[in-house]
Each structure stands twice: as structure tokens, then as C-alpha cells.
C-alpha positions in Angstrom: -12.7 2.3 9.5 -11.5 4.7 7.0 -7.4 5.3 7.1 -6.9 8.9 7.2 -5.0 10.9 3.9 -2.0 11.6 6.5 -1.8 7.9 7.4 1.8 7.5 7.0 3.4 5.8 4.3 6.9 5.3 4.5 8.4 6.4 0.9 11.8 3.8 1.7 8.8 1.0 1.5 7.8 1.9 -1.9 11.0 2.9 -3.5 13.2 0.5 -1.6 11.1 -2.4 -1.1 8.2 -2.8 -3.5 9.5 -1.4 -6.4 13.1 -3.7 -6.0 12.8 -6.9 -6.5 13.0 -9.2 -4.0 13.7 -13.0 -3.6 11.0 -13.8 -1.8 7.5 -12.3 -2.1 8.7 -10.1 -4.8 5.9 -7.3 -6.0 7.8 -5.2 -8.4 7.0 -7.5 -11.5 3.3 -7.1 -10.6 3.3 -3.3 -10.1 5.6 -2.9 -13.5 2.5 -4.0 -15.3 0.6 -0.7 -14.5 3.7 1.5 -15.0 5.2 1.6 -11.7 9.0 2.4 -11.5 11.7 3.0 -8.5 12.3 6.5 -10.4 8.6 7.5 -10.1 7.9 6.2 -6.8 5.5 8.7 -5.7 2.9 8.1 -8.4 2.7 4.7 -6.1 2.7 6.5 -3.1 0.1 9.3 -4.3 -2.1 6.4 -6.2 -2.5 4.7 -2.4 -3.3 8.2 -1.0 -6.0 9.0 -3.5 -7.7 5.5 -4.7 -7.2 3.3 -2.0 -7.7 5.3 1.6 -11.2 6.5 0.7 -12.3 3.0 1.1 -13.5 1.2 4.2 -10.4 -0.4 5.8 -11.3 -4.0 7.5 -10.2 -5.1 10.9 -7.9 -8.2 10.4 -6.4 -8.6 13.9 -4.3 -6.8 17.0 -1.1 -8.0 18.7 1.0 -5.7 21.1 2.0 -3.4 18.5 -1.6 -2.3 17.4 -4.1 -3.3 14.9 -4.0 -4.6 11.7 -6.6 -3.5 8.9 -6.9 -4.4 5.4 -8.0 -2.7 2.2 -8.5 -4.2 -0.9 -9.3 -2.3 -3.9 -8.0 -1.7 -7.6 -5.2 0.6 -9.1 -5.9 2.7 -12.1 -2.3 2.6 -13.0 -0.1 5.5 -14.9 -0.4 3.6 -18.2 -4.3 3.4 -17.1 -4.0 -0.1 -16.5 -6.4 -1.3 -13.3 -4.5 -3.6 -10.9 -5.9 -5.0 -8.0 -4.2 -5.0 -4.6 -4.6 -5.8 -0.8 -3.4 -3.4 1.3 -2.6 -3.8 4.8 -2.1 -1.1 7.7 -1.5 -0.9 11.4 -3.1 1.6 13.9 -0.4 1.5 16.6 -0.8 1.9 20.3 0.4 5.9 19.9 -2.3 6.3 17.2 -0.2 6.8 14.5 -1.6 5.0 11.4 1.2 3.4 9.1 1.1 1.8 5.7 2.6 -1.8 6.3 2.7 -3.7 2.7 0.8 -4.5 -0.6 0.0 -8.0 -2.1 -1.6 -8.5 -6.1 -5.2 -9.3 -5.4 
């Protein structure tokens, strides 16, 4: 499946939770290595949009919310470092196609 460009992504998930950090499953020292910042949130957000959604997106599983698909792929950062990340993304029972979270890969 490929996730569509309007798939939505949530911009209080990148700003307020992976570019925080957290203190548990923190991501924000991970993304800082390819130039990602709170302030610039949307290079995040458009980097997603642009590298990662033209690529196939794999079924992982489906519960009653919807279904869960994964995409893993690389990064070319804004300091042009590549980072590689796993992706995840549910396809909910209205059809609405949301970004869930990102790991390091």
C-alpha cells in the first residue's frame, strides 16, 4: 500500500512529542543528529511527506481501530545527514489515514 501525501500527520506529534524529550522511548536525541529541532518542526513533518510516503507501506496488523502499516526508509536530514527510521500508520475504520509514531531504524 502506498500512504497517500494527505495522510494526516498530526503537527502536536512532531513538535510536542518527538522533538521533546521524553523519559521513556525518547526520539528527540536521535532526530537532533540530522538537524531536527521543536522550532523547525515542519522540515520533520515535510521530510515524512516527501521521502518516506512514496514508499510501499507494509501491513503489520488490525485491531478495532483499523490497520496498522509500517514504513521503513532513510532521512536525508537538513544538515544532509541520512537517518534511518520506521514509520508506523493506521488506516482507520472511517478511512482516514493517520501518522502514528517513528522509531531509529
Amino acid at each position: 500500500m502506498i500512504i497517500p501525501k494527505d495522510a494526516v500527520i498530526a503537527v502536536e506529534k512532531i513538535r510536542d512529542y518527538l522533538l521533546v524529550p521524553q523519559r521513556k522511548s525518547d526520539k528527540l536525541g536521535y532526530l537532533t543528529l540530522g538537524g531536527y529541532t521543536r522550532d523547525d518542526f515542519w522540515e520533520l513533518i515535510r521530510d515524512i511527506r516527501d521521502q518516506l510516503l512514496p514508499c510501499e507501506a507494509v501491513y503489520q496488523r488490525q485491531d478495532q481501530y483499523g490497520e496498522y502499516f509500517e514504513i521503513n526508509g532513510h532521512l536525508q536530514c537538513p544538515n544532509g545527514r541520512l537517518l534511518g527510521v520506521r514509520t508506523i500508520w493506521k488506516h482507520e475504520l472511517d478511512g482516514t489515514i493517520r501518522f502514528v509514531t517513528l522509531f531509529p531504524d
